[in-house]
Structures are given as C-alpha cells and as structure tokens.
C-alpha positions in Angstrom: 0.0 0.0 0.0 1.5 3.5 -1.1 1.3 6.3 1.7 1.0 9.3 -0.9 3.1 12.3 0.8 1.5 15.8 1.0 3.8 18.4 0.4 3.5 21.5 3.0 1.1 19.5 5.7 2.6 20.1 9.2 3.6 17.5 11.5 2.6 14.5 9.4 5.3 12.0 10.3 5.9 8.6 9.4 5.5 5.9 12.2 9.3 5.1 11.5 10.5 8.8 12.4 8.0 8.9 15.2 9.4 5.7 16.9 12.7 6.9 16.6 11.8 9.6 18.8 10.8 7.2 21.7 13.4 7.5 24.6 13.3 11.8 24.2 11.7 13.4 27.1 8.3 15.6 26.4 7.1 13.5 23.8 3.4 13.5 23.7 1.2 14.6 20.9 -2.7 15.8 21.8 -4.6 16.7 19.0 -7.6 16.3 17.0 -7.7 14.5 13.7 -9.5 12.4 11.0 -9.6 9.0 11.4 -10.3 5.6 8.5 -11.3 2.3 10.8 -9.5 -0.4 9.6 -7.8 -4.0 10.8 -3.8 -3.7 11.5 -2.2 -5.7 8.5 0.4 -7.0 11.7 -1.9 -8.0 14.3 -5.6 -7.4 13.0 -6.5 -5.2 16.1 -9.4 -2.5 15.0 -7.0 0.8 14.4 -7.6 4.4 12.7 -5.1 4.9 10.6 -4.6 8.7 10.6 -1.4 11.2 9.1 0.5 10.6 12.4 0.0 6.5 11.7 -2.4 3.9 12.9 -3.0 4.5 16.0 -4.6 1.8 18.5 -6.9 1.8 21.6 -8.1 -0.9 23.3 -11.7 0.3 23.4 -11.3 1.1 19.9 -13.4 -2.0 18.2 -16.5 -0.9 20.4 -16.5 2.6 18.9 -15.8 2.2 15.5 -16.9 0.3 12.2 -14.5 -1.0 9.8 -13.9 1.6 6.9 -15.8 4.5 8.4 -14.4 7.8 8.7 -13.9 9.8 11.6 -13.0 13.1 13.5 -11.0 11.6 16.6 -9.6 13.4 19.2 -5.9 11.7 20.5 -3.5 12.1 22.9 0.1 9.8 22.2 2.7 9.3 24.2 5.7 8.2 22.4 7.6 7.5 25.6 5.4 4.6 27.1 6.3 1.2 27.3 3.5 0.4 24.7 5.0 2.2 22.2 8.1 0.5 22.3 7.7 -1.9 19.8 5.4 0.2 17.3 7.2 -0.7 14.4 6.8 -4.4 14.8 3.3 -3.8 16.1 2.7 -1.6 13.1 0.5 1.0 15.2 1.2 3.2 18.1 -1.4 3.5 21.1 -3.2 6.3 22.3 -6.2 7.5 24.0 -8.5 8.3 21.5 -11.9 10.0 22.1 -14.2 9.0 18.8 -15.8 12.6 18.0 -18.2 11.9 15.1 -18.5 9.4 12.0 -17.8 11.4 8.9 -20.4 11.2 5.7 -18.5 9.9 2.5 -19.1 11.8 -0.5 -19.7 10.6 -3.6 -16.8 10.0 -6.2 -17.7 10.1 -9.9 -14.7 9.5 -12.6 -17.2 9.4 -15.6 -19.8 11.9 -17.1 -18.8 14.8 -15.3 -21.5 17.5 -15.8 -20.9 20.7 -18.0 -19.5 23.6 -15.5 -21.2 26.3 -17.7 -24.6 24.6 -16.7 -26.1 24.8 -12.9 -27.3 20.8 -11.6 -30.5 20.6 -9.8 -31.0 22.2 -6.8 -27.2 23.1 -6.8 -26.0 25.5 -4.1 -22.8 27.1 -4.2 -19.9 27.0 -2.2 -18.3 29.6 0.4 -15.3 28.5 1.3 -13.0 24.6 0.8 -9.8 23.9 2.6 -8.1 20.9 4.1 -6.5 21.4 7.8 -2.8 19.5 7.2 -2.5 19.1 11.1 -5.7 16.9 10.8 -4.9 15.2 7.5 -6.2 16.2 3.7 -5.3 12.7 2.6 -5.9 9.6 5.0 -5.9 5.8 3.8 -7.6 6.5 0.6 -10.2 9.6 1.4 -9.2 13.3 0.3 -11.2 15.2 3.7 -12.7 18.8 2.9 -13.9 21.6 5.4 -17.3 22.6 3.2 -18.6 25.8 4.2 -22.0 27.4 2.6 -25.2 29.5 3.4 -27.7 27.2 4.2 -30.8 26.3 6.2 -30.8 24.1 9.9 -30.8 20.7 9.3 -30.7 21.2 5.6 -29.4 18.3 3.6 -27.3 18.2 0.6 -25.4 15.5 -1.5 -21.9 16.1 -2.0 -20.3 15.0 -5.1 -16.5 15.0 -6.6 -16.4 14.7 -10.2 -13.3 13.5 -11.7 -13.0 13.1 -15.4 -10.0 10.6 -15.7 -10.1 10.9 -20.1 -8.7 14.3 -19.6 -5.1 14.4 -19.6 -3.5 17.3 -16.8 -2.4 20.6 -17.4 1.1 22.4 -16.9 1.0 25.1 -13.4 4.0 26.3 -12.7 5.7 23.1 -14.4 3.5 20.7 -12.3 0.7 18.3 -13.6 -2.2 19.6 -13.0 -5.6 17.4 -12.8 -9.0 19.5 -12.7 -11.6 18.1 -10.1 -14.8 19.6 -9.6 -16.7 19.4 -6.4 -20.8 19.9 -7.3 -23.2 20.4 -3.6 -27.0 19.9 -4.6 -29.8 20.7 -1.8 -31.7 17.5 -1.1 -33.8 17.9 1.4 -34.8 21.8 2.9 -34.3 23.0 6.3 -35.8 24.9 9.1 -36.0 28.1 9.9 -36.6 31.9 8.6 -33.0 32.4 6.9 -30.3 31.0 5.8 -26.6 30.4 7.9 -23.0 30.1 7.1 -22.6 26.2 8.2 -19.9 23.9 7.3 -19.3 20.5 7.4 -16.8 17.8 6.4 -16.8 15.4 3.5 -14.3 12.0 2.9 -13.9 11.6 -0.8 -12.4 8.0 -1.0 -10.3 8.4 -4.3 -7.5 6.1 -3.3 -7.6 3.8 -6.6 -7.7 6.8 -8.9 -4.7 8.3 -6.9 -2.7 5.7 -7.2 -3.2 5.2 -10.8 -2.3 9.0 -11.8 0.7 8.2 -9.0 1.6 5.5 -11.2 1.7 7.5 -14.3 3.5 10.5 -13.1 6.5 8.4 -11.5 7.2 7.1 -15.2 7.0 10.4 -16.4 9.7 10.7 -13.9 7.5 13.8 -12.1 8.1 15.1 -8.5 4.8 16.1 -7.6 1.4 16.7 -9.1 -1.3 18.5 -7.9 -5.3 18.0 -7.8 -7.0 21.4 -8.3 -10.5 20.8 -7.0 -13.2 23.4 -8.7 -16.0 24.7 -6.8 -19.0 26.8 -8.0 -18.8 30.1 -5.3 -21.5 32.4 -6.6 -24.6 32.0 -8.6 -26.0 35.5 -9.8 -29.4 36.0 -8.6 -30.3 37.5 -12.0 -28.4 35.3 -14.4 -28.8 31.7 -13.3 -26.0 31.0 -16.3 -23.6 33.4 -14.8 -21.6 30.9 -12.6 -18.3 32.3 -10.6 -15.8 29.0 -9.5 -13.1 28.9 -7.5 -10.2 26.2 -6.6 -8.2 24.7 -3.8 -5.2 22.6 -4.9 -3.4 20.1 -3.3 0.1 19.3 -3.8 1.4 15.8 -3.9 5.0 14.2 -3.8 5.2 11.3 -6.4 6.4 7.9 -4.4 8.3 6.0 -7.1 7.8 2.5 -8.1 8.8 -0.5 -6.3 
C-alpha cells in the first residue's frame, strides 16, 4: 500500500520517524484528527489509521466500524512502554476519544457534468480547505472543510467529479488534474434564513490516486497536484452566470517499487 506524501502539511510524520523519537523526554502529541477504521495488517487489532500513523486503543473496536471515517480526538505518548515496539506492532497506542462518523461523498470518474450549466437544486460554495495538522489525505479519502449558506438541518449531496479521459495541465511546471466538487440541496431546512454552516466530507479516491501516481512516476514527475473546482456564486439575476473557484493540493510522487 502506497502512503501518498503531502507536500506542505505540518507535523505529518511517518510511524518510522515517530518511533525513533521514543526514549526523548516531552514526547506527547494531543490533538484532534481524521480518522479511517480499519484492521492492523500485523496484528488485526481494529486501528484508525490517521497522518501521524495507525494509531490503537483498546476500546477502539467498540466505537468504530470498519472503513468508516472519523473526526477523533488523541493524545500519544511516544515515551510509554506500549510504544516500544510500534514498528513491529505496526501501530502506536493512544487515547482516542471518537468525536463523530464522517459522511462519505460521492466520487464520480465518468460523465462529469458541463461547468457552464447549474445541476439541480445546486447551491454554491463559500469557502473549501483541508487542515494539514488533521490530515487532507488519509488511507484513501481526500477530507474537505465545506462551508455554505444554508438552512438548519438542511441536507445536501456532496459530489466530486473527476473526469479521468482528460489528460492534466502544466502550473508552474507541475501536472495539474481538474476536479470539480458539485453540492445539490436534497432535502430543505428549518427556519426563517439562511446560515453560514460547514461541514466535512471524505472523498475516497485512493484507486484513482494511485493510478495517476503510477503514471507521473514514469513520467519521472516530482509532484502533481489536484486542483478541486468549486462553483462560489450563482448571480441572482443570471442563473447561467456561474463564478468557480479552486483549492489545490500538492502531492509528492512515491516511485515504483
């Protein structure tokens, strides 16, 4: 399995460099995170795997479901005796406080819809960023911050279109793939006006990845990034008027074994 590297996300270490650090006083990491559920390839213990490493809990098999995504909060300490033998383990252990399941969004690689042209019912997006210290890219999911104006308990279908026939594009001498995330209100809200709300999204995209991965290590690339495309502003008097916006993420290539 390829851990793809993010270029610029802090403190995302490698569970080799963090075990090397065991035996250094003033070790301990508390933070809050995402989180995929899975089964250690070593042991088959129930673990999240996270950007700081799976990460363990004894507890953790009553709070979680295999493959699920999560917002966790964690504290590690590097120094215990548990975490000795991480690397043969293949997880480190931590208290982990489970703070909510996170909804997948919908991937689509195929018959991506025309961005001159609104969707049904689509809303547009304020703001989309990724939190580095928490992890943009996690076992497989790409995890987005999505913040619009919308109603209480509104609900909306999140979808990330990816059209894999389309070759990327040159920025700044880095291959450049266009994704486009499309929101669409699917069910309406309460109350008398509308609210700046966001919420997070897990794109799982891992198979795709690791096919353009693939491809940009024979081209001999460094890096390539994915420019994700959202629709910002809708003019209220020109429904075909359509303002878009990006957020790119940066990824190191890992070569070929």
């Amino acid at each position: 399995m390829k851990a793809f590297k993010l270029i610029g996300a802090s403190a995302a270490a490698s569970l080799l460099l963090l075990t090397s650090c065991l035996g250094e006083s003033n070790n301990t990491v508390t933070r809050a995170g995402f989180g995929v559920a899975g089964l250690s390839e070593k042991t088959y213990k129930t673990v999240l795997n996270t950007n700081m490493g799976a990460l363990y809990s004894p507890s953790l098999s009553a709070q979680v479901v295999d493959g699920a995504c999560y917002l966790i909060n964690y504290e590690l300490d590097l120094n215990s005796p548990e975490n000795a033998n991480a690397a043969t383990n293949g997880y480190l252990t931590a208290t982990i406080s489970v703070a909510d399941e996170i909804t997948k969004g919908q991937p689509v690689f195929y018959n991506v819809p025309d961005s001159a042209s609104l969707l049904q019912n689509e809303i547009p997006v304020k703001n989309l960023f990724s939190n580095g210290d928490y992890g943009v890219y996690v076992d497989g999911y790409l995890f987005f911050f999505i913040t619009m104006d919308m109603f209480k308990d509104q609900k909306n279908s999140y979808t990330l279109y990816w059209d894999r026939s389309k070759e990327p594009t040159m920025v700044d001498n880095v291959p450049t793939y266009d994704l486009f995330l499309r929101v669409a209100k699917v069910a309406d809200g309460t109350g008398s006006a509308a609210s700046s709300i966001g919420e997070v999204r897990a794109f799982n995209v891992k198979s795709v990845l690791e096919s353009v991965n693939s491809a940009e290590a024979n081209k001999d690339s460094k890096s390539f990034n994915l420019k994700v495309n959202y629709l910002n502003t809708i003019n209220e008097k020109d429904s075909t008027d359509l303002k878009w916006a990006s957020y790119t993420v940066l990824f190191q290539v890992v070569k070929n074994s």
